[in-house]
OpenMM code with the backbone's topology and positions (N, CA, C; nanometers):
from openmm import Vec3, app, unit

residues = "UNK UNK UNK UNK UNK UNK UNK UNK UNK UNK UNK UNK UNK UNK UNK UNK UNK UNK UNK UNK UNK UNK UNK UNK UNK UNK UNK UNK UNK UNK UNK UNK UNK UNK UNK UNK UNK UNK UNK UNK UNK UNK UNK UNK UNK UNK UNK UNK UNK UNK UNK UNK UNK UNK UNK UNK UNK UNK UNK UNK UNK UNK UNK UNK UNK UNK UNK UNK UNK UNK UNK UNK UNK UNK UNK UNK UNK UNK UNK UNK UNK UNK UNK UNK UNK UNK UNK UNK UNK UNK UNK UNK UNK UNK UNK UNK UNK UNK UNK UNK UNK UNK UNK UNK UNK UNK UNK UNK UNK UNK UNK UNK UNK UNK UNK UNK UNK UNK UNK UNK UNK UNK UNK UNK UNK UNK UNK UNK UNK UNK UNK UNK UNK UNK UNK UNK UNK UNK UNK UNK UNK UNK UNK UNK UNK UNK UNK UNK".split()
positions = [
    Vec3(-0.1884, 0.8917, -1.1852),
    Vec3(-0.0574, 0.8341, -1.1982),
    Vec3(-0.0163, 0.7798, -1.0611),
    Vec3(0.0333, 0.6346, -1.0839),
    Vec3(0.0605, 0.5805, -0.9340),
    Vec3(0.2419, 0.5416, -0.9531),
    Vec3(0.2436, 0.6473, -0.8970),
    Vec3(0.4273, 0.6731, -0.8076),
    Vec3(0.4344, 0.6351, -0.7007),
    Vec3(0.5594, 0.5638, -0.7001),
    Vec3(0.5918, 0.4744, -0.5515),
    Vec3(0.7243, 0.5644, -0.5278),
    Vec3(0.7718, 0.6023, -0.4354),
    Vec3(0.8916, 0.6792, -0.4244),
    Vec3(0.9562, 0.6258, -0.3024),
    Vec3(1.0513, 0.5399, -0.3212),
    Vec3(1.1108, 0.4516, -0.1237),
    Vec3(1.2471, 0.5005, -0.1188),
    Vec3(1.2957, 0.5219, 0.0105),
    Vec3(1.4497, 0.6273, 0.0252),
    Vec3(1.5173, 0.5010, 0.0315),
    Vec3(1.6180, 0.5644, -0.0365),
    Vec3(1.7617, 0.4890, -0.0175),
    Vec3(1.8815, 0.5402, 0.0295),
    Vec3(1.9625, 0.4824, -0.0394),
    Vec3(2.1003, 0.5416, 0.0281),
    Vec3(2.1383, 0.6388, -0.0825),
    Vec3(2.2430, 0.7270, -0.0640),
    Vec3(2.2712, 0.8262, -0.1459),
    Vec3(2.3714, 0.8179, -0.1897),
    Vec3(2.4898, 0.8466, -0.3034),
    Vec3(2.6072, 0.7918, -0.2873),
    Vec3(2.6844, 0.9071, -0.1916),
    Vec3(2.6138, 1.0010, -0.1484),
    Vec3(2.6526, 1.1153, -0.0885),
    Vec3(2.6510, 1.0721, 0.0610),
    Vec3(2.5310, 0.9522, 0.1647),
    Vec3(2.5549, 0.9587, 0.2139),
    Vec3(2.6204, 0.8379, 0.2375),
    Vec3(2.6992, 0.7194, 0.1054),
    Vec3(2.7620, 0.6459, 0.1685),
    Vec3(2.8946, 0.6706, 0.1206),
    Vec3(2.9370, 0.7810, 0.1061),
    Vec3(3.0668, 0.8248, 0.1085),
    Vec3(3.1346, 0.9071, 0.2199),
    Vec3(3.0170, 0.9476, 0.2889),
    Vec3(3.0268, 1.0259, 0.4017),
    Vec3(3.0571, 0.9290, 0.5391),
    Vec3(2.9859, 0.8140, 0.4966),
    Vec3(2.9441, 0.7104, 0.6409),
    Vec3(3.0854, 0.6647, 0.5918),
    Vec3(3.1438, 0.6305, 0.4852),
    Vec3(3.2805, 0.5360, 0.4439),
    Vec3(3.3934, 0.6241, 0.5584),
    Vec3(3.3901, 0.7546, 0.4695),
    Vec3(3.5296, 0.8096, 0.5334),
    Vec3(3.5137, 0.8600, 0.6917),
    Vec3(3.3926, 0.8462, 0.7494),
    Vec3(3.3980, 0.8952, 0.9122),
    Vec3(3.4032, 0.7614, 0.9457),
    Vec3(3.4279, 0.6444, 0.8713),
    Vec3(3.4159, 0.4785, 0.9285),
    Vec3(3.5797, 0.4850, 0.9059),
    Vec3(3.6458, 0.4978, 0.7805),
    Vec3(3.7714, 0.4980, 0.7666),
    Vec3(3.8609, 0.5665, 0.8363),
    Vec3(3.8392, 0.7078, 0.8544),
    Vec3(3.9192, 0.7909, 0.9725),
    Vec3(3.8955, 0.7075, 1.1040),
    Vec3(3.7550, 0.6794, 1.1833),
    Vec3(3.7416, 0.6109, 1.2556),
    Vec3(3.8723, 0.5402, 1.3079),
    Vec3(3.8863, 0.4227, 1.1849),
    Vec3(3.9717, 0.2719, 1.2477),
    Vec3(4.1007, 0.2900, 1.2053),
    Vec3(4.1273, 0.4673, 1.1177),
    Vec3(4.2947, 0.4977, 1.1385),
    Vec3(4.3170, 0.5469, 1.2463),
    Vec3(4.2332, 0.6059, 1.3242),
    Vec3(4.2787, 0.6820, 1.4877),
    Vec3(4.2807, 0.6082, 1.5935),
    Vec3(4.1547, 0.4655, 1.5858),
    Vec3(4.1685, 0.4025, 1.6717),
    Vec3(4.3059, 0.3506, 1.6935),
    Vec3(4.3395, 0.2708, 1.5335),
    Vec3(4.4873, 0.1687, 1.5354),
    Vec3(4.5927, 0.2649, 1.5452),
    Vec3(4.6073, 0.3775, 1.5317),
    Vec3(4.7421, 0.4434, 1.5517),
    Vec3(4.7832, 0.4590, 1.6816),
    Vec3(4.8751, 0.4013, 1.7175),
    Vec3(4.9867, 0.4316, 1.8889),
    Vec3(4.9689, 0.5645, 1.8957),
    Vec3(4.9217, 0.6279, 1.9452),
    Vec3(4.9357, 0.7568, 1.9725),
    Vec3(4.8268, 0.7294, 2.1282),
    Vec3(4.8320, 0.9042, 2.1509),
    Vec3(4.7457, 0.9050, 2.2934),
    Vec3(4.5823, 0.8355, 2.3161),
    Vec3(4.5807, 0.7903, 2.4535),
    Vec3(4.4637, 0.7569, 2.4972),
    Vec3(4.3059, 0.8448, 2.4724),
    Vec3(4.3111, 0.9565, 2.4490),
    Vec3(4.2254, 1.0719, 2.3906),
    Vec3(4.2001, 1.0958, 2.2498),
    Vec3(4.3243, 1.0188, 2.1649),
    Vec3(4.2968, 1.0332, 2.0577),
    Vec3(4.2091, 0.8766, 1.9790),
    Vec3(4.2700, 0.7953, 2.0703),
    Vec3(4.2100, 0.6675, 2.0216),
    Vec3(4.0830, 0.6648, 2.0951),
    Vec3(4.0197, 0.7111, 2.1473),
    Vec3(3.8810, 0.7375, 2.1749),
    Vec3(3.7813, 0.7804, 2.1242),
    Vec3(3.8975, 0.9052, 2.0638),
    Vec3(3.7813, 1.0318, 1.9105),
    Vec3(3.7981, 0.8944, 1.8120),
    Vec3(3.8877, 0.8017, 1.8132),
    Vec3(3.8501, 0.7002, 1.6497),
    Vec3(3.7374, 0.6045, 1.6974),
    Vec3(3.7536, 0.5590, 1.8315),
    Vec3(3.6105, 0.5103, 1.8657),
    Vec3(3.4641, 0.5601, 1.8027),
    Vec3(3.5223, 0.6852, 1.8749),
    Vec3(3.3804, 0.7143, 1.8158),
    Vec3(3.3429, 0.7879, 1.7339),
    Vec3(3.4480, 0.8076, 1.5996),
    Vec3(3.4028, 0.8196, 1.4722),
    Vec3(3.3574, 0.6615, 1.4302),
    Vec3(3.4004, 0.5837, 1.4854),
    Vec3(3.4169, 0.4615, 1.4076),
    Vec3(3.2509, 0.4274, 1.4430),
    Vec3(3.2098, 0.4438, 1.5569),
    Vec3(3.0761, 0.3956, 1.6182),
    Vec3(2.9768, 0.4985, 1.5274),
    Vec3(3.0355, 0.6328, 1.5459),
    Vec3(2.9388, 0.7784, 1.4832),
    Vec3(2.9147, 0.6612, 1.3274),
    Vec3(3.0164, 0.6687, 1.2231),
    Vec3(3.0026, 0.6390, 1.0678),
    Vec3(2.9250, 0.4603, 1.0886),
    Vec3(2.9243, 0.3821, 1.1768),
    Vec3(2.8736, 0.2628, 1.1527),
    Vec3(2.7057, 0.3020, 1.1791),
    Vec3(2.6833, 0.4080, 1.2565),
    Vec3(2.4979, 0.4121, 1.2847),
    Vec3(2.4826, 0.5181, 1.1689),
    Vec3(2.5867, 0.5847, 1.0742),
    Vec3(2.5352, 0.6643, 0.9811),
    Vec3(2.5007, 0.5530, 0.8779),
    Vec3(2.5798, 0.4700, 0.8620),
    Vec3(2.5901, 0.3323, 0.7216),
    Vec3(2.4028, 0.2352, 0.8102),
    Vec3(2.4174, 0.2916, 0.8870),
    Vec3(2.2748, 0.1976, 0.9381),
    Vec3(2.1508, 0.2741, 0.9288),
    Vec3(2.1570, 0.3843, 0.9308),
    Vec3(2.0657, 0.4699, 0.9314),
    Vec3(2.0619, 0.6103, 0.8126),
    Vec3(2.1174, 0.6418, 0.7674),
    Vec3(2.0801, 0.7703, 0.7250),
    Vec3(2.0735, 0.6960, 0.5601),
    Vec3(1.9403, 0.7732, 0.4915),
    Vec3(1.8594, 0.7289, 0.3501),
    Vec3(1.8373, 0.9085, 0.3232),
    Vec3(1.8907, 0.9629, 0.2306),
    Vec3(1.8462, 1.0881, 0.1840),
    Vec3(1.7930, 1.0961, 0.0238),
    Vec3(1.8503, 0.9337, -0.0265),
    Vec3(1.8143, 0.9355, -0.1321),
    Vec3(1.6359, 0.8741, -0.1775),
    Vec3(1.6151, 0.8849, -0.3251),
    Vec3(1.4749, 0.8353, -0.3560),
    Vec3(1.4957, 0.7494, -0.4710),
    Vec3(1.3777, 0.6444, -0.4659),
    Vec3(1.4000, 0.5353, -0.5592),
    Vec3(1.2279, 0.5330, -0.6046),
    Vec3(1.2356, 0.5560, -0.7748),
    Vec3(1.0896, 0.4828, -0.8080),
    Vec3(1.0898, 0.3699, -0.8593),
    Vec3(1.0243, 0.3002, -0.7388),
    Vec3(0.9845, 0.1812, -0.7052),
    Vec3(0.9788, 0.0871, -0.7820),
    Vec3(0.9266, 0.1233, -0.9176),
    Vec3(0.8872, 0.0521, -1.0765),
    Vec3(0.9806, 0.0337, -1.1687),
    Vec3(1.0534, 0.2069, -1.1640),
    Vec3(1.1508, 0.1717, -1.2708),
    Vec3(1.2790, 0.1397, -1.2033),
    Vec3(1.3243, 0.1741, -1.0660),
    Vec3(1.4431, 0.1739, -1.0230),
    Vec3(1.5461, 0.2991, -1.0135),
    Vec3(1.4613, 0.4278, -1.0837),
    Vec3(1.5129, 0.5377, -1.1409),
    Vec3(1.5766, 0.6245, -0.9769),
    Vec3(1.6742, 0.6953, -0.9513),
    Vec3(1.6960, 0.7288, -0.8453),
    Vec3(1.6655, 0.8868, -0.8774),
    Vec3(1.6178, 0.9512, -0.7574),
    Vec3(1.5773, 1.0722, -0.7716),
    Vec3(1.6031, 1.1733, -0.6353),
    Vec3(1.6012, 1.2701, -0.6297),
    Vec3(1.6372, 1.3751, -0.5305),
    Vec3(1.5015, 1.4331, -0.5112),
    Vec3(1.4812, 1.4965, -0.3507),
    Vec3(1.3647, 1.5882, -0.3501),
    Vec3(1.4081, 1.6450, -0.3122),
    Vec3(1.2939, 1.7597, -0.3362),
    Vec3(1.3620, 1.9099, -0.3059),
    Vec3(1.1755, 1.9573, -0.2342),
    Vec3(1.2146, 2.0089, -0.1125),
    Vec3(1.0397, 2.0560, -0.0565),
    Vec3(1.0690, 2.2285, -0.0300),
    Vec3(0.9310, 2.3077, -0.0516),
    Vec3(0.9171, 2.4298, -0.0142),
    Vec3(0.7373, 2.3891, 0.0768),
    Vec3(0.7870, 2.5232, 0.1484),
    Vec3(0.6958, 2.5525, 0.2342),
    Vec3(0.6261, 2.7032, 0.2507),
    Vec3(0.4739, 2.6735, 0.2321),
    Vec3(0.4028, 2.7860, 0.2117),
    Vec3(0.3086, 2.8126, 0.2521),
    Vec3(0.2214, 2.8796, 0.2844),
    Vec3(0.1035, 2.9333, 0.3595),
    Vec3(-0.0102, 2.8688, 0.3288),
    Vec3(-0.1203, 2.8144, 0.4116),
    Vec3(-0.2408, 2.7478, 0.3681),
    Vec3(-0.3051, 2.8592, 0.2720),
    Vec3(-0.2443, 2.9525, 0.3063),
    Vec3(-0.3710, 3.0656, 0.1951),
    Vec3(-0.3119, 3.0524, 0.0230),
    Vec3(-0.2022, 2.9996, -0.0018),
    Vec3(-0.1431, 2.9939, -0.1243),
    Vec3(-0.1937, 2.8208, -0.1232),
    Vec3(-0.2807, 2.7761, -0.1124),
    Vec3(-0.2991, 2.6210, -0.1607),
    Vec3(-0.3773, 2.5985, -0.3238),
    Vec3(-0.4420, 2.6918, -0.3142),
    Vec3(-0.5512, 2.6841, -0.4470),
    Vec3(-0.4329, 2.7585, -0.5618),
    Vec3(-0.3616, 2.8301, -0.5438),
    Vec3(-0.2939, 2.8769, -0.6828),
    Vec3(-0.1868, 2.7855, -0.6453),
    Vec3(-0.1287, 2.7516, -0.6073),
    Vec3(-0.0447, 2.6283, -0.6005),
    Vec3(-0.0722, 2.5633, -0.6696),
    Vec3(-0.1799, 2.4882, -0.6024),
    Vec3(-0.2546, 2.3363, -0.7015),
    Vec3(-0.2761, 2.3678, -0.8039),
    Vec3(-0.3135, 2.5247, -0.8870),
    Vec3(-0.3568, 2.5017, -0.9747),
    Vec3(-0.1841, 2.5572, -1.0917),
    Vec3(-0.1102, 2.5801, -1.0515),
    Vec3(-0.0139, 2.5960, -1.1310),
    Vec3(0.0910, 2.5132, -1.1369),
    Vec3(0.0750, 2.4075, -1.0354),
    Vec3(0.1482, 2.2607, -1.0472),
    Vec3(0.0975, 2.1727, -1.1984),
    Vec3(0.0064, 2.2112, -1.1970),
    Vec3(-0.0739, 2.1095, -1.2844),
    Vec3(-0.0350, 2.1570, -1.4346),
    Vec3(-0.0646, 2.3125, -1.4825),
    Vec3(0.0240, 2.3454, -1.6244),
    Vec3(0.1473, 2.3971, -1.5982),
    Vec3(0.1773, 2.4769, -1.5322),
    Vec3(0.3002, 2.5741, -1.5791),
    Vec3(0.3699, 2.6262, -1.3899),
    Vec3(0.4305, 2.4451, -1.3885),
    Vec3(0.4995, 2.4927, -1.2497),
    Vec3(0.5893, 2.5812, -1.2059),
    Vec3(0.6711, 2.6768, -1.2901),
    Vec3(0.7332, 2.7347, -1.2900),
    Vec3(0.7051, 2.8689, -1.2714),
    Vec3(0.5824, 2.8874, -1.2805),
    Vec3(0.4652, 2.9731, -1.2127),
    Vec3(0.4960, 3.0283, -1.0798),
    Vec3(0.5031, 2.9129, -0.9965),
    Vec3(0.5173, 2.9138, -0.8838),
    Vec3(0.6030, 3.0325, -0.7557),
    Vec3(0.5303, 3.0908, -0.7241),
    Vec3(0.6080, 3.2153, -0.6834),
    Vec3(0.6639, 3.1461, -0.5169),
    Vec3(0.8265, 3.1700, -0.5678),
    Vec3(0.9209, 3.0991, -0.4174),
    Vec3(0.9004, 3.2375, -0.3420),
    Vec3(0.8667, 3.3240, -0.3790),
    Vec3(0.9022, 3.4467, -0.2601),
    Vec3(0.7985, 3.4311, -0.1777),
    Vec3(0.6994, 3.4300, -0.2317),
    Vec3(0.5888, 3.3417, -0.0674),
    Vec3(0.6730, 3.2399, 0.0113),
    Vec3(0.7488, 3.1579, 0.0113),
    Vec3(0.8092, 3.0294, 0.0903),
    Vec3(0.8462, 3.0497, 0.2092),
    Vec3(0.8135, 3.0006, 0.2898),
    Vec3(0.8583, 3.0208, 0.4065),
    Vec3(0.7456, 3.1393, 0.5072),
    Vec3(0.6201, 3.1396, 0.4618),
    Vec3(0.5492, 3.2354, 0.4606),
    Vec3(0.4539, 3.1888, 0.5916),
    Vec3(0.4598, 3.0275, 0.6045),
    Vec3(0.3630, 2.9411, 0.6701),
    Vec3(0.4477, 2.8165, 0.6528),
    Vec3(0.3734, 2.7231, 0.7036),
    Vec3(0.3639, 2.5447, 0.6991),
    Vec3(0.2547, 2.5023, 0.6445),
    Vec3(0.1197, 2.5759, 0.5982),
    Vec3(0.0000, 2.5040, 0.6283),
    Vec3(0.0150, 2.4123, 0.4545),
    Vec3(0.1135, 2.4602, 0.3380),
    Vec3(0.1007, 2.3401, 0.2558),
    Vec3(0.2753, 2.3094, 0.2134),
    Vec3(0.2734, 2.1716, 0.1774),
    Vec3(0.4432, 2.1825, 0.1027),
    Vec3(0.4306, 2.0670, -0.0343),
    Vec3(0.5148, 2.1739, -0.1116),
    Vec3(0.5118, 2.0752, -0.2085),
    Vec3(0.6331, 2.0155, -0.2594),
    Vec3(0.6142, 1.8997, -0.2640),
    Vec3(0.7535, 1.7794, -0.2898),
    Vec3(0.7875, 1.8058, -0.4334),
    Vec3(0.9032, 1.8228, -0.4513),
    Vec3(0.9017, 1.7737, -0.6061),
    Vec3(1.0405, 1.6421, -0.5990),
    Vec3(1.0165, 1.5546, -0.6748),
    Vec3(1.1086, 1.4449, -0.7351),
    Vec3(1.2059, 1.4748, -0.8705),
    Vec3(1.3101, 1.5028, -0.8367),
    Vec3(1.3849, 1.5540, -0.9857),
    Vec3(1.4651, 1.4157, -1.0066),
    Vec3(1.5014, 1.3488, -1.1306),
    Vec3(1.6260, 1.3009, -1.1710),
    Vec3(1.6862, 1.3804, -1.3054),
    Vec3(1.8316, 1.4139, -1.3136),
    Vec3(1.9388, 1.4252, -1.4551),
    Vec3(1.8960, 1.2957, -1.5293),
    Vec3(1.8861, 1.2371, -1.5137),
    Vec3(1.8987, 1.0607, -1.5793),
    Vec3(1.7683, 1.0335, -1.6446),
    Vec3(1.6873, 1.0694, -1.5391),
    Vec3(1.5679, 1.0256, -1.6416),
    Vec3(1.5066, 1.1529, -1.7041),
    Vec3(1.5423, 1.3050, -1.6412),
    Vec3(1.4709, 1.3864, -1.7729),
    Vec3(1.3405, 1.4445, -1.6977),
    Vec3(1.2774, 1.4004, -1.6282),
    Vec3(1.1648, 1.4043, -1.5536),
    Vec3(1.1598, 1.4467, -1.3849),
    Vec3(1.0684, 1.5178, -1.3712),
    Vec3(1.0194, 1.5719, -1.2583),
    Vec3(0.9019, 1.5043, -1.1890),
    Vec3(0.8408, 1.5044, -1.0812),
    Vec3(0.7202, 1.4836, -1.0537),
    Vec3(0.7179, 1.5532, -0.8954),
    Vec3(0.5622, 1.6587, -0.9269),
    Vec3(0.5299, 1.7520, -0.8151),
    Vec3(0.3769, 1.7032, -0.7490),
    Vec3(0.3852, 1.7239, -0.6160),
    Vec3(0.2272, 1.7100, -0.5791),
    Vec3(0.2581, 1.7811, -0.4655),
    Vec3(0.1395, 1.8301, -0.4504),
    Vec3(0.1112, 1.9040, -0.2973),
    Vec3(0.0569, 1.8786, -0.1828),
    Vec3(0.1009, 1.9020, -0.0556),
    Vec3(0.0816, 1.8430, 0.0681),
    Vec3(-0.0241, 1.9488, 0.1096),
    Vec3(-0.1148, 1.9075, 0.2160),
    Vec3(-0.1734, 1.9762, 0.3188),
    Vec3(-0.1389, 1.9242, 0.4403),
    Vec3(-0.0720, 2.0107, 0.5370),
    Vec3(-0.0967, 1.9858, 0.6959),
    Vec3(-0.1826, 1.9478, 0.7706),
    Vec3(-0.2094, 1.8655, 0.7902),
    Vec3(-0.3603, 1.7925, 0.8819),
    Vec3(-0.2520, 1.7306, 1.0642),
    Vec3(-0.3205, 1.8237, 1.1205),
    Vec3(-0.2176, 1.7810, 1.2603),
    Vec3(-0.2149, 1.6464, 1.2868),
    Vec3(0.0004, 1.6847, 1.2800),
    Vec3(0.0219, 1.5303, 1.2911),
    Vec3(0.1170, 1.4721, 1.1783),
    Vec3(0.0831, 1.5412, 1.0401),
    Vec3(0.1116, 1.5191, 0.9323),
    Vec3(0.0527, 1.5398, 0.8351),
    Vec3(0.1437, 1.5675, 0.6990),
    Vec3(0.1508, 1.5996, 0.5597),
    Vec3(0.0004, 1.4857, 0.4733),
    Vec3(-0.0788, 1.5262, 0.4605),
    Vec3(-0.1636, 1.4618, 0.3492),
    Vec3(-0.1595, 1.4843, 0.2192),
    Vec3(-0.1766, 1.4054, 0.1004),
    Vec3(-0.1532, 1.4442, -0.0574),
    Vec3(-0.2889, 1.5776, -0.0567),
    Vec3(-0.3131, 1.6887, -0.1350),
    Vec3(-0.3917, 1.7464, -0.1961),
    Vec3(-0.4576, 1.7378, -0.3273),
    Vec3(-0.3720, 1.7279, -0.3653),
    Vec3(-0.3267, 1.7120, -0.5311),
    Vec3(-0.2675, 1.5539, -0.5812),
    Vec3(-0.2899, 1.5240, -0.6967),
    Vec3(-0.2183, 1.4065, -0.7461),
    Vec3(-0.0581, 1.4524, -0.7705),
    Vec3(-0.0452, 1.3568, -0.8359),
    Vec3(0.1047, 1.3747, -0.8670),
    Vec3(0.1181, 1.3754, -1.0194),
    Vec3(0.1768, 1.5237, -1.0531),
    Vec3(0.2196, 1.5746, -1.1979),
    Vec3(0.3406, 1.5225, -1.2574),
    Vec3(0.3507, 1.4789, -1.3855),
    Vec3(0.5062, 1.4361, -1.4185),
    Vec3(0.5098, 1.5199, -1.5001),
    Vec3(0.6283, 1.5989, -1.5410),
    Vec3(0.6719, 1.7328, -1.6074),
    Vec3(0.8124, 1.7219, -1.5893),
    Vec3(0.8577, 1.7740, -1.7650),
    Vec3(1.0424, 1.7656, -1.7731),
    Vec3(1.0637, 1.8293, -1.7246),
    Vec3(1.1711, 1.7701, -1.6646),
    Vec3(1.2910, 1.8242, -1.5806),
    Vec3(1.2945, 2.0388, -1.5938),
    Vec3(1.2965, 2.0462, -1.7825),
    Vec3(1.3657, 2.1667, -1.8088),
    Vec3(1.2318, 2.3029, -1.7593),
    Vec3(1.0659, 2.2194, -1.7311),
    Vec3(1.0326, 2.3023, -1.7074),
    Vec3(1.0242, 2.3525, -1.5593),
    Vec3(1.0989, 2.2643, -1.4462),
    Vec3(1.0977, 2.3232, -1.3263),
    Vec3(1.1888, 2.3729, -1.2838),
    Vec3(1.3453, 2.3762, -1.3457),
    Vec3(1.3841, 2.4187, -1.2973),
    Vec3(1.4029, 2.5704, -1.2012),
    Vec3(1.3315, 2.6455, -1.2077),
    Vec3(1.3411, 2.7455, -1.0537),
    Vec3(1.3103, 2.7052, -0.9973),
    Vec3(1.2095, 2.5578, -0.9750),
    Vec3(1.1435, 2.5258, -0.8350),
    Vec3(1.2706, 2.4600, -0.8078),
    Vec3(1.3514, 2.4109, -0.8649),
    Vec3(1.4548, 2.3318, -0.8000),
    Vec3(1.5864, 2.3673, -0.7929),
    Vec3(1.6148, 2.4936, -0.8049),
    Vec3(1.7339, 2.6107, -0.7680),
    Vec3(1.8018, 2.5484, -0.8436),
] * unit.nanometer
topology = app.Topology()
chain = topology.addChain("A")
for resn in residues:
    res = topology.addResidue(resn, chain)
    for name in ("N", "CA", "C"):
        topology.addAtom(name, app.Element.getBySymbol(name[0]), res)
């Protein structure tokens, strides 16, 4: 299965960049003290490099579908029962190992909207995350513990 997954904007983080842009250019323009029209400066500067920069959201590529990830992190010694319980019954997946190591992580892609999940697993190769595994698509209703 070939998944394209490209970040976007979130409406979370362009509601966030709006109102630290909006407080911004009410503190600047208000007559008040020289200290205070400075903090609107630079909310106003802070929320314009957030609206330029920050993408937390996910987009597949094909359908347009927007999606959230959610990553755990686990010990290279948990890679083989990983991989192999991604593939039938992800919910398998024991979170109390997490946080146990770095040596694998596995992404999952959730949307409400479309119903669907999709999990694959990383290996650490210094430097960066490599795929292990392909990428599984599985409803939504059966991952939920992987996705709190």
């Amino acid at each position: 299965m070939d998944k394209e997954f490209i970040r976007v904007r979130s409406t979370k983080d362009i509601t966030i960049s709006a109102v630290t842009v909006i407080a911004g250019i009410i503190l600047a323009v208000v007559p008040a003290s020289t200290p205070l029209n400075i903090v609107g400066y630079c909310a106003l500067f802070t929320g314009l490099i957030l609206v330029l920069s920050v993408k937390t959201g996910y987009k597949d590529k094909e359908t347009g579908v927007k999606y959230c990830k959610t990553e755990h992190f686990f010990a290279q010694s948990l890679r083989q029962s990983i991989c192999d319980a991604i593939c039938s019954k992800p919910d398998s997946v024991d979170l109390s190992e997490e946080d146990k190591g770095n040596g694998v992580r596995l992404d999952i892609y959730h949307s409400k909207a479309s119903g669907k999940a999709y999990i694959q697993l990383f290996e650490y190769i210094p430097y960066k995350y490599e795929p292990c595994s392909k990428l599984y698509e599985h409803d939504l209703d059966k991952i939920n513990k992987l996705i709190g």
